[in-house]
N, C-alpha and C positions, 0 to 999 in steps of 0.2 A: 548639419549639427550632429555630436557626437548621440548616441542610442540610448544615454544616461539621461542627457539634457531633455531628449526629444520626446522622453517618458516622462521625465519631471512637468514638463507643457502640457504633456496631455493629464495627468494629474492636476495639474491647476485648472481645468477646464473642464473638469468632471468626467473626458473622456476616460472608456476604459478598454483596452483589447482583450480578444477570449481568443486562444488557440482553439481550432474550427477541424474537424475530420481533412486529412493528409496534408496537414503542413496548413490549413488556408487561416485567413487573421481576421475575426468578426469585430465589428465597431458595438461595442456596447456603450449605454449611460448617455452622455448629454450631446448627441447626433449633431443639434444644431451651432454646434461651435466647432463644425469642424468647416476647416475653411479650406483655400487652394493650396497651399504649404505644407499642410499638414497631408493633404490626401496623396499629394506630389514626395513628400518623404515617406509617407506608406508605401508606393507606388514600387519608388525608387530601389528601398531595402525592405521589403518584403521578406526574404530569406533571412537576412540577419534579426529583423523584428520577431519571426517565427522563432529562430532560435532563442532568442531571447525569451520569449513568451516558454518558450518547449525545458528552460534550463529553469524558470521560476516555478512548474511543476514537479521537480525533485528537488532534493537535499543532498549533497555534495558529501558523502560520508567520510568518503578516506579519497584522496587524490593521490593518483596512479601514473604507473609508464604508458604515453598515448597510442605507441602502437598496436596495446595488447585489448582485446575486448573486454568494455566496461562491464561488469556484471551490476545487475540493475533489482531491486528486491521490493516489492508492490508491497503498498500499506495492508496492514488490515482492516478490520472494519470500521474502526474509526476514521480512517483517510489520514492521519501519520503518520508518515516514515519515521518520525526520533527514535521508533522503538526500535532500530536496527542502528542505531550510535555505536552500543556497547559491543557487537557482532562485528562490524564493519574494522572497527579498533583491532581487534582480535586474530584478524583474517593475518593471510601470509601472502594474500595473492598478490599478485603485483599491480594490475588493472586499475580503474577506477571505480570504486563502487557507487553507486547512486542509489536512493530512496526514492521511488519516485509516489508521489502522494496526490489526493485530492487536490483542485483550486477550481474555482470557477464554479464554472455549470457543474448537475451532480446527473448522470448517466444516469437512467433509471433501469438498464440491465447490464447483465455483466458481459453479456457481445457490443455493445457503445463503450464500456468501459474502457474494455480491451484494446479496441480499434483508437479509443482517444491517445491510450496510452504508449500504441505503438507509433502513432504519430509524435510522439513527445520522443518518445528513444532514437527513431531512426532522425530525427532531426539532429540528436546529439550524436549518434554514430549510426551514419548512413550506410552502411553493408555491416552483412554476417561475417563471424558466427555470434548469435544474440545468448549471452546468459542471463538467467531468468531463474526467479525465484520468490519465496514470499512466504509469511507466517502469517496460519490462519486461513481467513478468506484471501488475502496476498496470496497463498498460492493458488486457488483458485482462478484468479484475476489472471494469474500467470499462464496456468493451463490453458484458460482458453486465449492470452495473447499467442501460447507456442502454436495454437492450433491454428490461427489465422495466419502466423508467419509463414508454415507449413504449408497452408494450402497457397500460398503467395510464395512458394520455391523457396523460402527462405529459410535457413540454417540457425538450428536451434541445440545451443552443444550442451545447455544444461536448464536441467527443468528440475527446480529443488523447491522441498514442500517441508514445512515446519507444522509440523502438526496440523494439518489442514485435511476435516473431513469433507468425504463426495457430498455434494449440497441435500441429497440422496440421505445420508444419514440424519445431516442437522435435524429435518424436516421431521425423524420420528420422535425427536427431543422439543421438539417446538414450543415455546409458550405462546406464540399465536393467540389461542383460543382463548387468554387471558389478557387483554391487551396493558392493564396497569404492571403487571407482574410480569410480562415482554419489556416495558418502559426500565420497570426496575432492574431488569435483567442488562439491557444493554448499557445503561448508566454503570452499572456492577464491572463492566466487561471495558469502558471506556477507562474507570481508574484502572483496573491491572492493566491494561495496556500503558496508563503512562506511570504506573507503580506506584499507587497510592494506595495506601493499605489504612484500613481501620483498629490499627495497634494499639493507638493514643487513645482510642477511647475505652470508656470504663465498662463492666458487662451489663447495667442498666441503659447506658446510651446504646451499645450494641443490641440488645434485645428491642429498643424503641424504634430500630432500624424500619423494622416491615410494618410498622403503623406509619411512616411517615409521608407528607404529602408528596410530589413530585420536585416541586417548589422548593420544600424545605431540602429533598436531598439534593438539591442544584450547590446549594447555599454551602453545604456542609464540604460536600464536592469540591468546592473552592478553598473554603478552610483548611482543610487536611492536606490538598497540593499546594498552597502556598507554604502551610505548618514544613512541607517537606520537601519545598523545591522541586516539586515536578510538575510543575506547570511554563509551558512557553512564554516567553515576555510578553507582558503584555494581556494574559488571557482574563477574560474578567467574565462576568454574565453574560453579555449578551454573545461572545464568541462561543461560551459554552452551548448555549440555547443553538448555534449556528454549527457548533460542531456535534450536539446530538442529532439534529436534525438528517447530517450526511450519517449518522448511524444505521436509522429508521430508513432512510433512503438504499441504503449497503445490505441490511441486514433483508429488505423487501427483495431489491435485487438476486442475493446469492442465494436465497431459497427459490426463487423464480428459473434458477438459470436448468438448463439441460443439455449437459454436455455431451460431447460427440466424440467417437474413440479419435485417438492418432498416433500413428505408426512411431511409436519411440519409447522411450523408458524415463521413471520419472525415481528419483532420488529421495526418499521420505524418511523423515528423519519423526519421529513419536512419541512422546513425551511416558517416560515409564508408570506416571501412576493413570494414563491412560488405557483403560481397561476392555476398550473396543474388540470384541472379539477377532474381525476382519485386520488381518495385521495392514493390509494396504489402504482401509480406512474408509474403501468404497471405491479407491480407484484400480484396482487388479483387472478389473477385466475391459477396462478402454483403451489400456497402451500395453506395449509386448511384454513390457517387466517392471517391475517398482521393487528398487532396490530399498529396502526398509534394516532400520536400525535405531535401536533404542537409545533414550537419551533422558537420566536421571532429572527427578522433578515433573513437572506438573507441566499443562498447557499455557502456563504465563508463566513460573521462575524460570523456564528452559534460556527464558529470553536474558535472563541476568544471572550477576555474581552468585555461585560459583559457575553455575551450569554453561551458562553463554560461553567459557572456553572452551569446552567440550565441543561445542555445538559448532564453533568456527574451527576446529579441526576437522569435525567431521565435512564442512563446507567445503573446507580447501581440498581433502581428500576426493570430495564429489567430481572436483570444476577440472574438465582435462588440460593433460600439461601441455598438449599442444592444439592447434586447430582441425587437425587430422581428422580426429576420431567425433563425428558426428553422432551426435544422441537422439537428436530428434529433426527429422529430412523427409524430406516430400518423395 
């Protein structure tokens, strides 16, 4: 049976597949319906079912010439790729660009993240040279996939960073120690990410902002991205409740993480009303050089109109014109 139908059956069965560390295929969900056909067609296409599973973890941005390497851009900390729609659009490169995003299980460090996600890439382009990149925690996520392709020989020709500080920094800004005022922070951080702004409201609703319960701002959360279409089909309550939860999960993570130098240069690009002293953000002294360059706006407009062209010039200027020239190599 064709790999469409074969999914629709197991959907009707409650079965559910999870892409598993280097390519392998876990049986989730309702175990007891699975019979001898079904384990004989897992069996059988195994690799095509991986892919399958490996191509439902990204988002297809812009489709490209298949011989050139796809450049692939990790979510940030909400686990969406949509927010690289408007970039991907904008690009010149010829490749395939991929988002690749949360699904499934949620890594609880950013070395499992890594490792899930490299399984997800090389499934979709099995040899180097890997381009890599990400805003926000996305490049982070990316730093330390370069660092395991790297120490696995593998050829890493770009490592591009959207304003993404060393986890090292976040950690002196932390609301931690506050955990309702952490909550509200990362709810704050989930609408600019998918650009919902509090414009429409009046300045008595905007002052009621920081009395309100958690609950209530779930509520409002949804009003104002339906009010402005920036919300995914389909997104209601309980997906949000599911998509804050990978935040809390993202945001534990990349303060957790400790990164390791690796022999290469990393492309940084930094939002100008970002006022971070260290112009490489915190990453200067783990890789040989951080090519940094500024880019008008803020930590979340850089991502849209007008800034986001700027920002894909500066991309395509980054990504080399040929395979030659290796950026980051074991």
């Amino acid at each position: 049976m064709s790999l469409a139908i074969f999914f629709q059956e197991l959907k009707n069965r409650g079965i559910k597949l999870q892409l598993g560390e280097q390519g392998s295929v876990k049986v989730i969900g309702r175990r007891d319906q699975l019979d001898q056909q079904i384990l004989r067609e897992l069996k059988e296409n195994k690799n095509e079912v991986a892919k399958w599973l490996a191509k439902e973890q990204m988002v297809e941005l812009k489709t490209g010439i298949a011989l050139l390497p796809s450049l692939f851009l990790v979510h940030p900390i909400g686990g969406y790729a949509h927010c690289y729609v408007e970039l991907a659009t904008h690009l010149n490169y010829g490749g395939t660009v991929f988002g690749v995003q949360m699904k499934g299980d949620m890594p609880d460090t950013i070395e499992k993240m890594a490792a899930k996600y490299i399984s997800v890439i090389t499934l979709v382009q099995p040899g180097a040279p890997y381009l890599l990149g990400g805003w926000s925690m996305g490049g982070v996520v990316a730093y330390e996939m370069a660092r395991q392709l790297t120490a696995a020989r593998e050829e890493v020709e770009l490592l591009f960073m959207i304003d993404s500080f060393h986890p090292d920094m976040m950690k002196e800004n932390s609301s931690l120690d506050h955990p309702t005022a952490h909550k509200m922070s990362l709810l704050a951080t989930m609408a600019s990410e998918l650009g919902i702004t509090d414009e429409s409201l009046g300045p008595a609703e905007k002052a009621a902002l920081s009395q309100m319960e958690l609950e209530d701002m779930f509520l409002l959360f949804l009003q104002l991205g339906t009010e402005q279409n920036r919300l995914p089909p389909g997104f209601g309550l309980s997906e949000l409740k599911e998509r804050f939860a990978v935040m809390l999960n993202n945001s534990s993570a990349v303060r957790r993480y400790k990164a390791s130098p690796i022999p290469g240069e990393i492309h940084l690009v930094r939002a100008e009303e970002n006022k971070t002293p260290d112009a490489t953000l915190g990453w200067g002294s783990l890789v040989t050089r951080v090519f940094v360059t500024e880019q008008q706006g803020n930590h979340f407009s850089i991502m849209r109109r007008p800034h986001v062209l700027e920002l894909a010039k500066k991309m395509d200027a980054a990504i080399p014109v040929t395979s030659g020239t290796t950026l980051v190599s074991s």
